[in-house]
TIZALO-333015 format. One record per residue (C-alpha): residue in three letters; residue number from 1; x, y negated, z negated. Coordinates in steps of 0.5 Angstrom, whole numbers. Layout:
BEGIN
Ala, NUM, X, Y, Z
...
END
This chain:
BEGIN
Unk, 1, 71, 38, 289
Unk, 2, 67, 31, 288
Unk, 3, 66, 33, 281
Unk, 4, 74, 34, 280
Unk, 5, 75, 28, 284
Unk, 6, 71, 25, 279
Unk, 7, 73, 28, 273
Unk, 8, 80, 26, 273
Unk, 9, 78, 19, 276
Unk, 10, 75, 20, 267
Unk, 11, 80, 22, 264
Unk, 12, 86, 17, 267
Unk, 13, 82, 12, 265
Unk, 14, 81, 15, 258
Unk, 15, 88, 15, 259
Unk, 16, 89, 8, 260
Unk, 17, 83, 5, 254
Unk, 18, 88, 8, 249
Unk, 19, 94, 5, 252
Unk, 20, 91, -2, 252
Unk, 21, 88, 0, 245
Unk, 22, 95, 1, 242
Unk, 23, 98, -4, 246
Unk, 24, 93, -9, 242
Unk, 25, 93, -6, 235
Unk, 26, 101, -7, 236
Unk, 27, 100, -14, 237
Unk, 28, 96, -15, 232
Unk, 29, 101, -12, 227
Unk, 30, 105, -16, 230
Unk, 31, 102, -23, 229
Unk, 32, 100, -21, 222
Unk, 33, 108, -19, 221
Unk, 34, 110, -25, 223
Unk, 35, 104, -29, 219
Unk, 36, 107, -26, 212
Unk, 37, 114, -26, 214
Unk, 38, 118, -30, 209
Unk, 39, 121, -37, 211
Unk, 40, 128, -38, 214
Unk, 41, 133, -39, 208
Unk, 42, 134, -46, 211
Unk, 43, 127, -46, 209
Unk, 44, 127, -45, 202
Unk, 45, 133, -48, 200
Unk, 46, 131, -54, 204
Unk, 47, 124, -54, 200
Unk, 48, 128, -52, 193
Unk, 49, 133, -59, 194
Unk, 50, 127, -62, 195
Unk, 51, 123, -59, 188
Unk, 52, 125, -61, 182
Unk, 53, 127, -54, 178
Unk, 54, 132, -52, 184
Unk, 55, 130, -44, 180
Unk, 56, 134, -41, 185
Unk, 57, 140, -43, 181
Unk, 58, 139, -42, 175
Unk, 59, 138, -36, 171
Unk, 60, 132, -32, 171
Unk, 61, 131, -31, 164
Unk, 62, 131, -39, 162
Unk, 63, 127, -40, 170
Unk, 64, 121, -36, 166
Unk, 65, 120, -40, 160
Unk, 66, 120, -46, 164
Unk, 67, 115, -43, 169
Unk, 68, 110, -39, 163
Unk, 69, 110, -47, 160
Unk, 70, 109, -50, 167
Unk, 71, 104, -45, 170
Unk, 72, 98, -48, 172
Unk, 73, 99, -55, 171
Unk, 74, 103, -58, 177
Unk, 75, 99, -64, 177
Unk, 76, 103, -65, 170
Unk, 77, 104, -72, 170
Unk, 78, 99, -77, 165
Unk, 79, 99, -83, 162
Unk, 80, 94, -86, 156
Unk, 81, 90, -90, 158
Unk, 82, 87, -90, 152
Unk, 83, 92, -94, 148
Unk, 84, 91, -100, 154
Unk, 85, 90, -106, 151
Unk, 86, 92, -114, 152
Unk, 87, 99, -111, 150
Unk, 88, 100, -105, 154
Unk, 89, 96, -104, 161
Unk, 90, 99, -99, 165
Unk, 91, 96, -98, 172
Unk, 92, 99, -92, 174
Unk, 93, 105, -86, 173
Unk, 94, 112, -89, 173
Unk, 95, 113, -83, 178
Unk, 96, 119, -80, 176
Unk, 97, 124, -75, 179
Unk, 98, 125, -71, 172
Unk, 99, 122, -64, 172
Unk, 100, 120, -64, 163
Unk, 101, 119, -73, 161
Unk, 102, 116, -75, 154
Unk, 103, 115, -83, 153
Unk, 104, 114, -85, 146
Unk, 105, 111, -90, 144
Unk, 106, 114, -91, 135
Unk, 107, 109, -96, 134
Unk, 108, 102, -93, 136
Unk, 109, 106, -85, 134
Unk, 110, 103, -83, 141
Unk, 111, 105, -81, 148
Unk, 112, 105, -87, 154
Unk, 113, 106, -81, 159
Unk, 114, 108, -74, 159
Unk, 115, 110, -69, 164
Unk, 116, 110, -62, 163
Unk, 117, 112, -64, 155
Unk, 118, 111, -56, 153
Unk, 119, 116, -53, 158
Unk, 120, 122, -50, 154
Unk, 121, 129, -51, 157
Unk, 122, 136, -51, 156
Unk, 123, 138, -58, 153
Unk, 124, 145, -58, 154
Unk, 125, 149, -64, 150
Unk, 126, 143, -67, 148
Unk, 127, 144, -60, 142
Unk, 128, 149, -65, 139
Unk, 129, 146, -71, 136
Unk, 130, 143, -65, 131
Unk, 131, 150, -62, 131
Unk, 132, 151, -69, 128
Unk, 133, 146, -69, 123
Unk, 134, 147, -63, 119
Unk, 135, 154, -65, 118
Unk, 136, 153, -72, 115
Unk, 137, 148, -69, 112
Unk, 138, 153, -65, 109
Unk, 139, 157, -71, 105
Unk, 140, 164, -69, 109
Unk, 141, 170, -74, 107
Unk, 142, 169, -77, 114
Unk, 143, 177, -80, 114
Unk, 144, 180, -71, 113
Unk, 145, 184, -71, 119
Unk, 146, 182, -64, 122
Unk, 147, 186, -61, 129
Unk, 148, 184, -58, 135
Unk, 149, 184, -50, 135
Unk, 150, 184, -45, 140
Unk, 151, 178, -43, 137
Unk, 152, 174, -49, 140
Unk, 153, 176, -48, 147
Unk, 154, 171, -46, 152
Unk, 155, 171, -40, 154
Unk, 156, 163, -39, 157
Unk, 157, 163, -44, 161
Unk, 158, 170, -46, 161
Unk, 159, 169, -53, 161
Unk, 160, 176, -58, 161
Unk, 161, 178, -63, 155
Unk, 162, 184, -68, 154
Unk, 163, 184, -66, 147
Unk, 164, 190, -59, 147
Unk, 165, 191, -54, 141
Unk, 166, 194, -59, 135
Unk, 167, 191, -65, 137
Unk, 168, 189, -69, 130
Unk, 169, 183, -74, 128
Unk, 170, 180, -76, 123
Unk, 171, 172, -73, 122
Unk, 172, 170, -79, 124
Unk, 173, 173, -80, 130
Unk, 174, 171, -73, 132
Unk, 175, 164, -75, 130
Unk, 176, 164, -81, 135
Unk, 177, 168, -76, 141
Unk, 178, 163, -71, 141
Unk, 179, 157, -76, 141
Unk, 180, 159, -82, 146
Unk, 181, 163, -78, 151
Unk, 182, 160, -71, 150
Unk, 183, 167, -68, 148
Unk, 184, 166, -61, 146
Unk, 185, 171, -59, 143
Unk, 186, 171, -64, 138
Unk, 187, 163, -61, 137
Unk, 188, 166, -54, 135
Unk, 189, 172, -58, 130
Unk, 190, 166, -62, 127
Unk, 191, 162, -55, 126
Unk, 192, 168, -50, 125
Unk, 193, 169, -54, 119
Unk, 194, 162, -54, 116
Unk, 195, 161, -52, 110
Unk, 196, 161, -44, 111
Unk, 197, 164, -45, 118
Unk, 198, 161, -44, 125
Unk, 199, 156, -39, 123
Unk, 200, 153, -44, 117
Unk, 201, 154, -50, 122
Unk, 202, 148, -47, 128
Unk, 203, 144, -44, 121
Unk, 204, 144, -52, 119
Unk, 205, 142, -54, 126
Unk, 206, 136, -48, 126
Unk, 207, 134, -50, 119
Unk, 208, 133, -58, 120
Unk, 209, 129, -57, 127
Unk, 210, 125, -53, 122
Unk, 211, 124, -57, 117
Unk, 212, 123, -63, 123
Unk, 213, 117, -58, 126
Unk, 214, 121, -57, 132
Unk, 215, 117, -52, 133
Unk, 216, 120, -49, 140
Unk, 217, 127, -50, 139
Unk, 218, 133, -46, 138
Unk, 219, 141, -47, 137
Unk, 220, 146, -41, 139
Unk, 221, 152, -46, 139
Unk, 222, 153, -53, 136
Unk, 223, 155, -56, 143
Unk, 224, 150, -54, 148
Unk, 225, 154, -50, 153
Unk, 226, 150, -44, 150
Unk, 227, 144, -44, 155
Unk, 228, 141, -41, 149
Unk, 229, 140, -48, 146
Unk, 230, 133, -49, 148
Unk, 231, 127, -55, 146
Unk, 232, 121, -58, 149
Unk, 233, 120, -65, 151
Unk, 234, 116, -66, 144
Unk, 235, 121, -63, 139
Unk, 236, 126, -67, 142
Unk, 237, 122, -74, 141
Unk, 238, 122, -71, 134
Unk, 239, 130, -70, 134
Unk, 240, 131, -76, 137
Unk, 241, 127, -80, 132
Unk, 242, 131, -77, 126
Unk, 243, 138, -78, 129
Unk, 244, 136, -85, 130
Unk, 245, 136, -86, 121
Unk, 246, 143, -85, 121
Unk, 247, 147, -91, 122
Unk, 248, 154, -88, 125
Unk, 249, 150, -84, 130
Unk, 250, 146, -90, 132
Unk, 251, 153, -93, 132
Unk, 252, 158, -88, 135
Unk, 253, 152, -86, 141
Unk, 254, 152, -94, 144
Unk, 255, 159, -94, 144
Unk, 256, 161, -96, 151
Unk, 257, 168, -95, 150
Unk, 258, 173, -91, 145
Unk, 259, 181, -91, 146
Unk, 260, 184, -86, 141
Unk, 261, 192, -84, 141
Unk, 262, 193, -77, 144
Unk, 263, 199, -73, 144
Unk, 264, 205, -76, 145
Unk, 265, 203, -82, 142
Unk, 266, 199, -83, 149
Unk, 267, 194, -87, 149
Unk, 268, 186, -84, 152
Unk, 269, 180, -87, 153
Unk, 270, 173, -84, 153
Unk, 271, 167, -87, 156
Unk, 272, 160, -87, 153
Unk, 273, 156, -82, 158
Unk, 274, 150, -85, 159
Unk, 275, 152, -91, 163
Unk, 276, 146, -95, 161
Unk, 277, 150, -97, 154
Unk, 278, 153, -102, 158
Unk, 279, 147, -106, 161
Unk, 280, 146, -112, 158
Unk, 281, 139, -111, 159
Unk, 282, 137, -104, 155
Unk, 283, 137, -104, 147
Unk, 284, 139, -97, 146
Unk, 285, 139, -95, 139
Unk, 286, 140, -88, 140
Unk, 287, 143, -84, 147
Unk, 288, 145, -77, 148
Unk, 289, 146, -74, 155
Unk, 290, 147, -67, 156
Unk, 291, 148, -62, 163
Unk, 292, 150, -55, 164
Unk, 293, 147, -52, 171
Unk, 294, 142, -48, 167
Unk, 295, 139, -55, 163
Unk, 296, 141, -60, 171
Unk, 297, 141, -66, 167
Unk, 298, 138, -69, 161
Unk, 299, 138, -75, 157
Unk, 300, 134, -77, 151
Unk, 301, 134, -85, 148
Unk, 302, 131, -88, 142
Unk, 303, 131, -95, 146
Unk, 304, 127, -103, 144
Unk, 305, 123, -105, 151
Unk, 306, 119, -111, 151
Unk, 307, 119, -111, 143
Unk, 308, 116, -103, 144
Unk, 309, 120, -98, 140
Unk, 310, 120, -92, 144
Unk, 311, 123, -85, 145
Unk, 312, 124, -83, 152
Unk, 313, 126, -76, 153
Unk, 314, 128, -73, 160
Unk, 315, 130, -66, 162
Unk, 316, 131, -62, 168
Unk, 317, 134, -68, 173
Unk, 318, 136, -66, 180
Unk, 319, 143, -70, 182
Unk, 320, 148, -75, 178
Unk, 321, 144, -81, 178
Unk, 322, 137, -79, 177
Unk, 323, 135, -78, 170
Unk, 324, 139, -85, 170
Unk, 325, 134, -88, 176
Unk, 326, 128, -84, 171
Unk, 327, 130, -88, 165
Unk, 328, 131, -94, 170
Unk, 329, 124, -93, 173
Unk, 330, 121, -92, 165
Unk, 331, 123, -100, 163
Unk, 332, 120, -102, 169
Unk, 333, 114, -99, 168
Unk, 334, 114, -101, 161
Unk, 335, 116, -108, 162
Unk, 336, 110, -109, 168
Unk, 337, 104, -105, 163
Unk, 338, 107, -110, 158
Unk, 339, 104, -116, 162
Unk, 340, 98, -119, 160
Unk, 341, 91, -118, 164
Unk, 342, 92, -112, 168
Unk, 343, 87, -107, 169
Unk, 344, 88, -100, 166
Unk, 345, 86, -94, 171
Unk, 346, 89, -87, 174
Unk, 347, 94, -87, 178
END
């Protein structure tokens, strides 16, 4: 009887050291479940709004190029200090906001500060500063007047514009639209009526990159609502440097304000996209903004800051005013390395 008494006291407690077993294995399951689960949506939103890539909103193609440029370089930004001198001695980064930045410095033919300069991106608008170029250079009669067609209507991103079927300008007033207000249909009426057609036109654009060594950049369309149209930060210093040797683009991408009669006899006022064209403060020799969502916002400048010609380049801006507070950032920047007797250093 002892024996059996003590062989089911034995087994009952077997019984239970495998409950508590499997209790604690579950447990552990558990823990290493909720360590590896994913962060609340809020979360990753919450963290994608305060990045700079903001990727969940753009396509995974282009989101790709980006990641393959920027993969292993987070801590991407760097200035030269090995151009400091009494003249120019930065003491730290301009801490900009822009995902892809360039500061080009003519004089020297070098790079101030750069920030993921090789990443390949979208670049929107900024695509019609080439646009421009290629039909200047071939020599069109810039008084032909020519029309709004319903081939030049947006149909990718279905974009608005005061410019309807049958409105006429002359070729440089189409010119002076597409770049100082960004206007896309009169981009497509300038390329529809290259030399060859549209076609002609994008294979111009593609072969004058070439020809300036952008050795990453390709154009699908003359206005840039191709997401397609894409560059780095270091050919579009190369562009920019281009496009500022053409005076009617230097002329007509400072222009603040440009009226035009409409239809109906109906006066329409356009306004330069960049406002900085308007602060008496900037010498800008060449600007150019650019923004679809796949590209967020962009802008390019040719600009003079304390007697220093320089190029600036910034894509992948968060929010309306941020490339605007980034070229703001660089001025000041500039302008204080400009002062004598600083120490350069690392920031």
């Amino acid at each position: 009887m002892k024996k059996l008494l003590l062989v089911c006291i034995l087994a009952s407690y077997g019984v239970v050291a495998q409950a508590a077993e499997h209790k604690a294995v579950q447990h552990h399951k558990r823990a290493v479940a909720q360590h590896a689960k994913p962060p609340a949506k809020h979360a990753v939103v919450q963290h994608a709004k305060r990045g700079t890539l903001h990727a969940t909103k753009r396509p995974q193609k282009h989101h790709a190029l980006r990641q393959s440029a920027l993969e292993g370089s987070r801590v991407a930004e760097k200035f030269d200090t090995q151009l400091s001198s009494a003249a120019f001695q930065p003491v730290s980064s301009p801490k900009l906001a822009s995902s892809i930045a360039l500061i080009y410095d003519e004089q020297t033919q070098r790079p101030l500060y750069t920030k993921n300069p090789d990443a390949v991106a979208p670049i929107a608008s900024i695509t019609k500063l080439m646009t421009a170029m290629v039909v200047l250079d071939a020599e069109p009669d810039l008084n032909e007047a020519l029309s709004v067609g319903e081939a030049d209507f947006d149909i990718l991103k279905g974009t608005h514009s005061r410019l309807g079927v049958g409105t006429t300008f002359i070729r440089s007033e189409m010119l002076k639209l597409a770049l100082m207000s960004s206007e896309n249909r009169a981009a497509s009426v300038l390329a529809r009526n290259y030399p060859g057609g549209m076609a002609a036109a994008v294979a111009a654009m593609n072969a004058k990159a070439r020809k300036l060594g952008m050795t990453h950049t390709t154009f699908r369309d003359p206005t840039g609502l191709n997401s397609e149209n894409v560059s780095t930060a270091r050919d579009l210093v190369k562009m920019v440097a281009a496009a500022r040797n053409y005076k009617l683009i230097h002329q007509y991408t400072t222009t603040a304000t440009h009226s035009v009669e409409g239809a109906r006899g109906r006066e329409l006022t356009f306004n330069n996209t960049n406002p900085l064209v308007k602060n008496a403060s900037w010498e800008i020799g060449v600007s150019k903004t650019g923004y679809i969502n796949e590209a967020g916002r962009c802008l390019v400048m040719q600009a003079q800051i304390r007697q220093r010609p320089v190029i600036i380049v910034l894509l992948d801006s968060v929010g309306k005013t941020t490339r605007i507070g980034d070229a703001n950032r660089v001025k000041k920047w500039i302008e204080s390395a400009s002062t004598q007797g600083r120490v350069a250093s690392r920031g």
